[in-house]
C-alpha positions as CSV (number, residue, x, y, z in Angstrom):
1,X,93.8,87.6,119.4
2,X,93.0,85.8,116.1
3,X,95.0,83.0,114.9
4,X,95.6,80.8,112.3
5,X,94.1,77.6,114.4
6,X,91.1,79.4,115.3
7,X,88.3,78.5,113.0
8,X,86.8,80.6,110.2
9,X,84.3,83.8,111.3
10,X,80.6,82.8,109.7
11,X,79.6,87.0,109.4
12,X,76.3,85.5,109.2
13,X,76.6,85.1,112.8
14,X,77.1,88.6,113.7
15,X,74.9,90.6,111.4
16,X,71.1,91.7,113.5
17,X,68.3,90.6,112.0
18,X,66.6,94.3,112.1
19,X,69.5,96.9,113.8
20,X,66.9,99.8,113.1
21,X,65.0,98.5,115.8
22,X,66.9,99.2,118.7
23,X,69.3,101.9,119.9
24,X,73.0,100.6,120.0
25,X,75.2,102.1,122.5
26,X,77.7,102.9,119.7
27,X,77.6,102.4,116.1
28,X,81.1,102.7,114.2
29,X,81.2,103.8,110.5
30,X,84.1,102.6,108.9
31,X,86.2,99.4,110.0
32,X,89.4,100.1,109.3
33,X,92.5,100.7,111.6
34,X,90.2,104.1,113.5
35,X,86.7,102.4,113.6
36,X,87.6,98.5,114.4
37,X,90.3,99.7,116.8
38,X,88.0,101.9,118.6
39,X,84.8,99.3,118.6
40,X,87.0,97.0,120.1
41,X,88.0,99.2,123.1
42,X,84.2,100.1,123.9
43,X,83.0,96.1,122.9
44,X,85.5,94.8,125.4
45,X,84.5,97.0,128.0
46,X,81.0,95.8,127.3
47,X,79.2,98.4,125.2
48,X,76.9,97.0,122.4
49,X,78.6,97.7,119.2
50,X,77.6,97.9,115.9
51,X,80.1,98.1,112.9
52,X,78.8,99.5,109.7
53,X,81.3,98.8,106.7
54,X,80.8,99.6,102.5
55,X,82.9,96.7,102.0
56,X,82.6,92.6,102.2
57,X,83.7,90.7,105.3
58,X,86.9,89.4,104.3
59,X,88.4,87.7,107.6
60,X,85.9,85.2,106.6
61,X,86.5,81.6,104.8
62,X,88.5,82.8,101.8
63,X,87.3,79.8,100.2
64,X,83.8,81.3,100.3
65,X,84.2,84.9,98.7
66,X,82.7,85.5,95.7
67,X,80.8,87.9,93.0
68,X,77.6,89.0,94.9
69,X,74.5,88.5,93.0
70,X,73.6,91.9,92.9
71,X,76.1,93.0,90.3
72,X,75.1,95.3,88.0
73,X,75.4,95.0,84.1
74,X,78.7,96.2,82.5
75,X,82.0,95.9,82.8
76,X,82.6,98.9,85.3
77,X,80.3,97.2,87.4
78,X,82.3,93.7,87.3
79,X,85.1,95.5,87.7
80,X,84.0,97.3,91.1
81,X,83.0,93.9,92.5
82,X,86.3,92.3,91.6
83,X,88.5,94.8,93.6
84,X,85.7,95.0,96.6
85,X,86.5,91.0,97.1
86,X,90.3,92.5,97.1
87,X,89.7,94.5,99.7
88,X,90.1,97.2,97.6
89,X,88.3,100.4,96.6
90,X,85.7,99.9,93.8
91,X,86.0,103.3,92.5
92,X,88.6,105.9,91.3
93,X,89.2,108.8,92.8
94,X,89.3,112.4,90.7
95,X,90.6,115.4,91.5
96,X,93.5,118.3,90.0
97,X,96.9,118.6,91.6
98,X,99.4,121.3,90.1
99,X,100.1,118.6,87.5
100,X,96.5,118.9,86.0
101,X,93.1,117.0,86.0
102,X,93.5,113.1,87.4
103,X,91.5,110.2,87.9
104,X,93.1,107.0,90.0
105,X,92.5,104.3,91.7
106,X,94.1,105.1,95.1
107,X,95.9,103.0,97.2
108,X,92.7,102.9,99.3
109,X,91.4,99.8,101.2
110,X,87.5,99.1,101.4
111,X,86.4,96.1,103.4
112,X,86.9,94.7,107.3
113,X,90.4,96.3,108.2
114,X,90.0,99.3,105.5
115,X,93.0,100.4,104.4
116,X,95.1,97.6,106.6
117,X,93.6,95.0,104.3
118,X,96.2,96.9,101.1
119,X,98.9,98.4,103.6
120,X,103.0,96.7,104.1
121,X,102.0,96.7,108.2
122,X,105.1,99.1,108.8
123,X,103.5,100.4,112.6
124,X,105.5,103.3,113.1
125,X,105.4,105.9,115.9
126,X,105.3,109.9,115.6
127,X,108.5,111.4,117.7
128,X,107.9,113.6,119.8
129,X,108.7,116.9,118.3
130,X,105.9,116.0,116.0
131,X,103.7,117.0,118.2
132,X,105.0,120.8,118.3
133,X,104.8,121.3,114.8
134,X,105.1,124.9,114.9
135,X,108.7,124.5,116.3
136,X,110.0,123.3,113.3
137,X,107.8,125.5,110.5
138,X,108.0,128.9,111.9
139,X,107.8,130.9,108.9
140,X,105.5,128.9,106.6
141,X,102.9,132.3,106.0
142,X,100.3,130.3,104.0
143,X,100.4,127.2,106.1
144,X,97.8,126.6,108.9
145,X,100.5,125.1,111.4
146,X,99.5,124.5,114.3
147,X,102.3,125.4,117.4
148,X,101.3,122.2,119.3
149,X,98.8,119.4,119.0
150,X,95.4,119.1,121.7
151,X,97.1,116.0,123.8
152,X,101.4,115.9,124.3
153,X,103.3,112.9,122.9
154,X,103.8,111.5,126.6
155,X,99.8,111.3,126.9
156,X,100.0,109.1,124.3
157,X,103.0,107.0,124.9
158,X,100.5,104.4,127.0
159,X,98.2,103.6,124.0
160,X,101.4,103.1,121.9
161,X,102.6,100.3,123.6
162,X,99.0,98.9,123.9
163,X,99.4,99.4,120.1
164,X,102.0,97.8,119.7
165,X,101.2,94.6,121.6
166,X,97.4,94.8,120.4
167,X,99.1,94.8,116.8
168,X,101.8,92.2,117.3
169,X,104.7,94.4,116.2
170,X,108.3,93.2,115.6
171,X,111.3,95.0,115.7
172,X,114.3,96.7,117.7
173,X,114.0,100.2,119.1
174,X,114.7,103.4,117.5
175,X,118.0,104.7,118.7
176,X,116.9,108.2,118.5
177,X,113.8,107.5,120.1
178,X,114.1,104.8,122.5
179,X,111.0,103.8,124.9
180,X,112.3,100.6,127.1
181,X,108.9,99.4,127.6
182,X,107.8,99.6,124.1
183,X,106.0,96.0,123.1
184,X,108.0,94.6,120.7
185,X,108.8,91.1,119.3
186,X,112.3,90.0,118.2
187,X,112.5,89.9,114.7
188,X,113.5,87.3,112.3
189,X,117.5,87.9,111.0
190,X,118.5,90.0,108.1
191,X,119.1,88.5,104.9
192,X,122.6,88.6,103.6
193,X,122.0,91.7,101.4
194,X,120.5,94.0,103.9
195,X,122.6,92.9,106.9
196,X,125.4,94.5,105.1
197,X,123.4,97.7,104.4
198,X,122.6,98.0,107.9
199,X,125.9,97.5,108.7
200,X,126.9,100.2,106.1
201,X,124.4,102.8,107.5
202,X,125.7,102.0,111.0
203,X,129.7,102.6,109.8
204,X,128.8,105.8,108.2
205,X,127.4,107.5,111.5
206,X,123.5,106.5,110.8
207,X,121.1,105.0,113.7
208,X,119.5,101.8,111.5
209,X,117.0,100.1,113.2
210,X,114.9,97.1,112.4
211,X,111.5,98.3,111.2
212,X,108.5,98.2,113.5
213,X,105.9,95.6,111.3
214,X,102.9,93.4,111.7
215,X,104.4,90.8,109.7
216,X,104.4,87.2,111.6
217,X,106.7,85.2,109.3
218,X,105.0,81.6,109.0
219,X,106.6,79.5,106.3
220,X,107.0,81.5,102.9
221,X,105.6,84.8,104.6
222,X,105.3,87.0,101.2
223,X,105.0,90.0,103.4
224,X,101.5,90.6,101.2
225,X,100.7,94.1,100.2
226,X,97.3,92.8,99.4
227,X,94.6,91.0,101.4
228,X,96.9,88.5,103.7
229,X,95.2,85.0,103.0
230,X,97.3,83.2,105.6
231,X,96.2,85.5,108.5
232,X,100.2,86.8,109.2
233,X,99.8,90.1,108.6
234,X,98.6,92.6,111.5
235,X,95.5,94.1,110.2
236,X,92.5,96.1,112.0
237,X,90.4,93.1,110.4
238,X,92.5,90.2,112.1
239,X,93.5,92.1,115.2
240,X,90.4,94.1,116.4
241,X,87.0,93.8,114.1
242,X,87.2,89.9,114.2
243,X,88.0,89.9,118.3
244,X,85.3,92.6,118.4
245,X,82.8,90.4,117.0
246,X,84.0,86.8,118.3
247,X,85.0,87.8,121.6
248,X,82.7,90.5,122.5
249,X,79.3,90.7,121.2
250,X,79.7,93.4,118.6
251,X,77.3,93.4,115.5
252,X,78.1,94.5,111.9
253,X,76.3,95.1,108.8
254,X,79.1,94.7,105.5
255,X,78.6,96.1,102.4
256,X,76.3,98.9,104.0
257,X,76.4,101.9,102.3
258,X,76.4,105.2,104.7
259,X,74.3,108.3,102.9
260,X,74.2,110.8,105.7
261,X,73.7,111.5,109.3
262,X,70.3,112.8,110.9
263,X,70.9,115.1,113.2
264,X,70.0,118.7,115.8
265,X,71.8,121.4,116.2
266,X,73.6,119.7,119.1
267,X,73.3,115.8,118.8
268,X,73.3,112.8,116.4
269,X,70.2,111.2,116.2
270,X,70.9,108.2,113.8
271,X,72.8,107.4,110.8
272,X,71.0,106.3,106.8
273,X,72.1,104.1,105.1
274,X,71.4,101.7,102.2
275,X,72.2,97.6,102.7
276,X,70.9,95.9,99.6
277,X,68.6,98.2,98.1
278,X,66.9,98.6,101.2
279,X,67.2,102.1,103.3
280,X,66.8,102.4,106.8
281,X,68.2,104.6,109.7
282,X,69.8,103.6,112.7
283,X,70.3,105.2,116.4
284,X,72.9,104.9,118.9
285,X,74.1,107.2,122.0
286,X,77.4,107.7,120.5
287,X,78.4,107.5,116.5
288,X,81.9,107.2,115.6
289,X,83.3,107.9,112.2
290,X,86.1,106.2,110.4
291,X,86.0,106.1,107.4
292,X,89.3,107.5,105.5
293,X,90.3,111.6,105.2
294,X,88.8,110.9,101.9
295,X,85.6,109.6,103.0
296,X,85.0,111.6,106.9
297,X,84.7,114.5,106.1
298,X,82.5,114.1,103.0
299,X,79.9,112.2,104.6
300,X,79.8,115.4,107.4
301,X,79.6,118.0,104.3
302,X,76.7,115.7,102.6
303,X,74.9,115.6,105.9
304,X,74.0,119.4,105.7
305,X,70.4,120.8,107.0
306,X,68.4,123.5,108.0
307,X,70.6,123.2,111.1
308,X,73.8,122.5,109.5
309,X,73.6,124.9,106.0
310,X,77.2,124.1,105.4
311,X,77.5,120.4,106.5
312,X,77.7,118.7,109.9
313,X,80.3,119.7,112.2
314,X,81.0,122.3,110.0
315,X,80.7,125.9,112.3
316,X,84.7,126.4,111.8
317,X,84.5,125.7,107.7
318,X,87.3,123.7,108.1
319,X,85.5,120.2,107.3
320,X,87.4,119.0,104.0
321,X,90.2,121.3,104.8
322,X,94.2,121.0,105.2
323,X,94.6,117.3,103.3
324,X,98.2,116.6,103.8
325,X,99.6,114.0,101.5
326,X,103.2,113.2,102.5
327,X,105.9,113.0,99.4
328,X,108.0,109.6,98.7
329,X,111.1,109.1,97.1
330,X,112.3,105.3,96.1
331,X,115.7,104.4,95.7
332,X,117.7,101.9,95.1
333,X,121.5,101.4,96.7
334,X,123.5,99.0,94.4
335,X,125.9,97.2,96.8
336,X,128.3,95.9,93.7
337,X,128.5,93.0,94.8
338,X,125.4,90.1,94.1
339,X,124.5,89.0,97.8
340,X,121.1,86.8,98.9
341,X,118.1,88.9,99.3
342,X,116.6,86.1,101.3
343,X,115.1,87.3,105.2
344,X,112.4,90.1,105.4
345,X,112.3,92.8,102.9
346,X,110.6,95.5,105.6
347,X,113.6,95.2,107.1
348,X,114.7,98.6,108.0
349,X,114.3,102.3,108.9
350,X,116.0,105.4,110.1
351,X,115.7,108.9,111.3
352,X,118.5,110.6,111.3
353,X,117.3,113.2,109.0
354,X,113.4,113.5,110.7
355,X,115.2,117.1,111.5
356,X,117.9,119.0,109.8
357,X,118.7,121.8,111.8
358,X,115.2,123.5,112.3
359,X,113.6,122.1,109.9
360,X,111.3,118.9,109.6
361,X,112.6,116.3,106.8
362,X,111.1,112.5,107.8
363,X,112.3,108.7,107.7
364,X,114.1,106.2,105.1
365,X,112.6,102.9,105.2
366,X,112.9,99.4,103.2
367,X,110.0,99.1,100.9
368,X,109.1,95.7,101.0
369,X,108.9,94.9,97.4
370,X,111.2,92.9,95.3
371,X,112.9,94.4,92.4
372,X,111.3,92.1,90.1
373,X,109.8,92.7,87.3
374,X,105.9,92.6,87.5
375,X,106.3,94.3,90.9
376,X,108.2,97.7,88.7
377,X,105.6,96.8,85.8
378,X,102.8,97.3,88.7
379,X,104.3,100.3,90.7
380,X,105.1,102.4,87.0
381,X,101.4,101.3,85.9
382,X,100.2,102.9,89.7
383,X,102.7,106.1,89.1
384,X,101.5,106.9,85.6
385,X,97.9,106.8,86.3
386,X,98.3,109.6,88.9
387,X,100.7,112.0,87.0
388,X,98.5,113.5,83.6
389,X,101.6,114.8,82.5
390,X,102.5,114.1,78.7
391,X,106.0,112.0,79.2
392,X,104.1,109.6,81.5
393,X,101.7,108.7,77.8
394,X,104.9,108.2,76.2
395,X,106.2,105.7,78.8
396,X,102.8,103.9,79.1
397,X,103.0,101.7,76.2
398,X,106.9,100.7,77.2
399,X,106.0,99.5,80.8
400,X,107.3,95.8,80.2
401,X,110.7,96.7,78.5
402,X,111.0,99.4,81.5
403,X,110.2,97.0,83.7
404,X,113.0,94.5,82.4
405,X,115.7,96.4,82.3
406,X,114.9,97.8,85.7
407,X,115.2,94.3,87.0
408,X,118.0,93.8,85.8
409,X,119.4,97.1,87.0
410,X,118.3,96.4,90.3
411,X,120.0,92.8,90.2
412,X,122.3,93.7,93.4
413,X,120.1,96.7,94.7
414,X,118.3,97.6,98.5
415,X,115.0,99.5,97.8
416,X,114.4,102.1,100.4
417,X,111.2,105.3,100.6
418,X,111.6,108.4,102.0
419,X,108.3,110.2,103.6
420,X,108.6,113.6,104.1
421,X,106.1,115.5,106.2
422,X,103.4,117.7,104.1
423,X,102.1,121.1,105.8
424,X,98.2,121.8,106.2
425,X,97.3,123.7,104.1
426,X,93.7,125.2,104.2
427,X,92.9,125.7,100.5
428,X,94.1,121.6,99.6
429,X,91.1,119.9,100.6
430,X,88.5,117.6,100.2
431,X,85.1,118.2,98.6
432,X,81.7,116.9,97.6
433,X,81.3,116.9,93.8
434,X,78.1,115.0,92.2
435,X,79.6,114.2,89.0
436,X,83.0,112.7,90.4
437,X,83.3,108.8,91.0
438,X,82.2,108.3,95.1
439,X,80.6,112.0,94.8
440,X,83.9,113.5,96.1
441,X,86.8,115.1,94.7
442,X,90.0,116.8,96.0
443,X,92.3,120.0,95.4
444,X,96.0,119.4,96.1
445,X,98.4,122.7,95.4
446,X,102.0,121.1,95.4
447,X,104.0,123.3,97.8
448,X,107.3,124.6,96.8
449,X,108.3,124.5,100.3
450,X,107.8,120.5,100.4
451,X,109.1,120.0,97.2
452,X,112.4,121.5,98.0
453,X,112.6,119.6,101.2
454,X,112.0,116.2,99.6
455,X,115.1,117.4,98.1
456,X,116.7,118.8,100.3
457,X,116.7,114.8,101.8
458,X,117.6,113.2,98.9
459,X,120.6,115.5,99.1
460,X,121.4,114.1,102.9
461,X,120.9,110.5,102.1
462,X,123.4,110.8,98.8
463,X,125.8,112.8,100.6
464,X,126.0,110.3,103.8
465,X,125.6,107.2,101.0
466,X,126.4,108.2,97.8
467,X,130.1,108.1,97.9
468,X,130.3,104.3,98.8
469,X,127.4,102.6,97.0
470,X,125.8,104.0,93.8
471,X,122.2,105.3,94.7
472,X,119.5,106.1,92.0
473,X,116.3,107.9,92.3
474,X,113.7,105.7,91.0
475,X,110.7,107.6,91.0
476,X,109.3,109.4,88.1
477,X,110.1,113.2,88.1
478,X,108.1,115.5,90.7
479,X,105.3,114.2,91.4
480,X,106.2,112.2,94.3
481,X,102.9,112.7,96.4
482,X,102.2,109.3,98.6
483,X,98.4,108.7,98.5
484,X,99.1,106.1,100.4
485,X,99.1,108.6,103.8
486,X,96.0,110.6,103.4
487,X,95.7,112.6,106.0
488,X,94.4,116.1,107.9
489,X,90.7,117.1,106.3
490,X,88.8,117.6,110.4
491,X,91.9,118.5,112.5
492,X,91.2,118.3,116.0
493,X,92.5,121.2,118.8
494,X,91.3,123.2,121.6
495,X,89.4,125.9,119.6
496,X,85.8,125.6,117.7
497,X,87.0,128.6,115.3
498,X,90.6,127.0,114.5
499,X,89.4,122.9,114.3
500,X,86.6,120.4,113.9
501,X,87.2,118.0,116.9
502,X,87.9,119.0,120.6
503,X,90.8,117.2,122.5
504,X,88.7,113.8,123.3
505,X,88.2,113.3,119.3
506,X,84.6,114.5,119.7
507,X,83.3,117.4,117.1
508,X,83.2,120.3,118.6
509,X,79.2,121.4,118.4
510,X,77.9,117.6,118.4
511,X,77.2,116.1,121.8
512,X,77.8,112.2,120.5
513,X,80.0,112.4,117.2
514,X,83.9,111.2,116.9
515,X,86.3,110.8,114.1
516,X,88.7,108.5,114.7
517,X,90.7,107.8,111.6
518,X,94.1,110.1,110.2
519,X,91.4,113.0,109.4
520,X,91.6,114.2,112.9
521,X,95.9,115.0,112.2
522,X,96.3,118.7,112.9
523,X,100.4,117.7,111.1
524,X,101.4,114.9,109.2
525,X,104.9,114.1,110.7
526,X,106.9,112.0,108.2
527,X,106.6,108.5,109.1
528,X,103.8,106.0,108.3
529,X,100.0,107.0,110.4
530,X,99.2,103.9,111.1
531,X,99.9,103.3,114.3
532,X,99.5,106.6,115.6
533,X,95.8,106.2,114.6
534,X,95.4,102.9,116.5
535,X,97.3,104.4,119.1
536,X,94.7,107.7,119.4
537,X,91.7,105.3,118.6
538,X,92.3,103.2,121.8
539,X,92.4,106.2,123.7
540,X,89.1,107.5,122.2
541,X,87.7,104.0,123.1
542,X,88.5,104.3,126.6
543,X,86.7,107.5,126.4
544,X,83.7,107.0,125.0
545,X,83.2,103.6,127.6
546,X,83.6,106.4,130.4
547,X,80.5,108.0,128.8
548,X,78.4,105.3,128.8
């Protein structure tokens, strides 16, 4: 595992001098928590593994990043470069929800570790009943649930706890879903303010626990919700690419940009793609794809041929379909009284009201940001951006005095999320769209159903809280939808007609193609992905090093 007294990565170490010249036994597109996770499970085992990634190294000297020399003229261009040595995606992302026309930057990684690079490490796993979806939405009509996933949650209960130790996870078990040989480290204490919420949740018949994180609290730890400069934060960077490459013998080839597969009617036969103005194509035996619900399923529609009319993969027409979003509410609990906030602010999560009855809610966690200022000037700059609604023009020029007075608001205040599970739904999807910024957009119809039971949990939470501590809803009106947990896009299952991937993560009609990041979610459960897509990605590993 990487640590902090291990010396800097030199990428220039790792990247072949001509990879089109040989056939790899695996080449991984993407290397975020899916693609690194899963290159690390077939490079330990000994396969030759080849990462291909848009972004920069960044597990690198930090010392040592820079503006690359191929930066275009403009100030769009500068811009892109600037938020690519973030570890950030260079480009917005467009589309039209039912509040209208938007164009955003997303809370989307793009670099070694993806979306990890951006993320608060919060490592959660699905419960069970999560993976029996129809159970708890049994008279959705428009809805493509699904009554029960491909694999159970006991099949994957081994590659959690791999997960979890692979990932360095902190925290005390979930009450209400206890595993005693779950992989966890003891946590740091609770600072004074959210030791008494925790003890308030606890006296009012709630199951707190401390959240699972990746968060390794060295000296002044910010808990970074950027790219981690002091290598304490899990990420699939730290934990898996860089081990991958170090350890292992794996090969990668950064800021690569992936046009489209080659490929028969039954087989991958190598991958295009564009490294410094120079195309080439490159085999392997087996390609695996992880690049984002946003970016998967695109690349498989732009890969269409004579063999594939409609896009790779596609036979079902379900590439692109049932994006699931999540919705999240933020709320701050004024405890009256001024106590420290010192300690660690992902501090703690509970589900209690993951099911109400029948019916599917999801968690309340900490959010891991302080109620200061810039952080509210940041998060109201982010909300506004992706809500085209006229108010959110009116507040735009305000941010800063907003952003004071909720400071001083939030003086005494816990923040806490909720995420609430989104349904598939097959007409919110993903497409391809020339003019757009990436050449993709998406269509997202806001469901009445999850809108009322966002509410519906806001209405549980104030009822069990309310009475004893002041609680205000923070976020801005309706649109609560989480970009932050894209997922859905190229389910899997056990039918061609009703999913793009079989059971093993492999697509269907394609002898040597697998998607390993949140695309492959057939339901979005409401808790973070994260984890269930390192968990999943390990197993898909171990099965592709079987094949080979």
């Amino acid at each position: 595992m990487t640590t902090q007294s291990q010396p800097a990565v030199r990428i220039e170490d790792h990247i072949p001098a001509a990879p089109e010249a040989e056939e790899w036994d695996v080449v991984v597109l993407g290397a975020g928590m899916g693609g690194s996770t899963a290159g690390l499970e077939v490079a330990r085992r000994g396969g030759r593994v080849l990462f291909i990634e848009k972004g920069k190294f960044l597990h690198g000297d930090p010392l040592k990043r820079q503006i690359s020399p191929d930066v275009g003229e403009g100030e769009e261009a500068w811009a892109a470069e600037e938020r690519l040595i973030m570890g950030r995606w260079p480009l917005p992302v467009r589309g039209w929800s039912s509040f209208g026309d938007v164009e955003f930057y997303a809370p989307l990684g793009c670099g070694s570790g993806g979306s990890t690079i951006i993320y608060g490490a919060q490592l959660e796993r699905f419960a069970p009943s999560d993976f029996h979806p129809k159970e708890h939405f049994p008279d959705v009509p428009d809805a493509s649930v699904v009554e029960s996933w491909p694999i159970t949650y006991d099949e994957l209960v081994p590659y959690y706890r791999r997960a979890e130790a692979l990932f360095n996870i902190s925290g005390t078990p979930d009450p209400l879903n206890p595993d005693p040989e779950a992989v966890l480290r003891t946590p740091p204490p609770l600072g004074e303010r959210d030791q008494h919420l925790f003890d308030t949740f606890s006296e009012s018949g709630l199951h707190p626990y401390r959240s699972h994180v990746g968060y390794h609290k060295l000296d002044n730890c910010d808990e970074c919700l950027d790219l981690c400069l002091r290598n304490c934060k899990s990420d699939a960077g730290r934990d898996c690419l860089v081990p991958a490459l170090r350890e292992h013998g794996a090969s990668m080839l950064p800021e690569s940009e992936v046009l489209r597969f080659e490929a028969s009617r039954s087989r991958v036969e190598s991958v295009r793609i564009v490294r410094k103005g120079v195309e080439s194509s490159i085999r392997a035996k087996v390609f695996v794809l992880g690049a984002g619900s946003w970016g998967s399923p695109v690349l498989l529609l732009r890969s269409n041929s004579s063999e594939w009319p409609d896009g790779l993969a596609n036979s079902s027409g379900l590439v692109g379909r049932n994006l699931m979003l999540h919705t999240s509410d933020f709320m701050t609990i004024d405890q009256r009284e001024l106590r420290s906030e010192a300690g660690p602010r992902k501090s703690m999560a509970l589900s209690d009201f993951y099911i109400d009855g029948k019916e599917k809610l999801g968690t309340l966690q900490s959010v891991g940001l302080p109620l200061i200022a810039p952080f509210i000037r940041e998060y109201l700059r982010y909300a506004l951006e992706k809500d085209p609604r006229w108010w959110c023009r009116f507040v735009e020029p305000r941010l800063e005095t907003v952003a004071r007075i909720g400071e001083r608001l939030s003086r005494r205040a816990s923040l806490l999320s909720t995420i609430v599970e989104d349904l598939p739904y097959p007409d919110n999807r993903v497409q391809v769209d020339p003019s757009a910024p990436n050449g993709r957009s998406f269509t997202y119809t806001y469901p009445a159903e999850l809108a009322r039971r966002s509410r519906r949990l806001l209405k549980l939470v104030r009822g069990r809280l309310g009475r004893r501590y002041p609680l205000r809803v923070v976020t801005g009106g309706r649109n609560n939808l989480n970009y932050g947990h894209v997922c859905g896009t190229c389910r899997f299952g056990d039918d061609p007609a009703t999913s793009v991937l079989d059971r093993t993560n492999r697509a269907h009609d394609l002898d040597n193609l697998y998607l390993v990041d949140s695309s492959f979610f057939p339901s979005s459960g409401g808790i973070n992905p994260s984890l269930t897509i390192a968990a999943n990605a390990l197993r898909v590993g171990g099965i592709i090093h079987e094949r080979l």
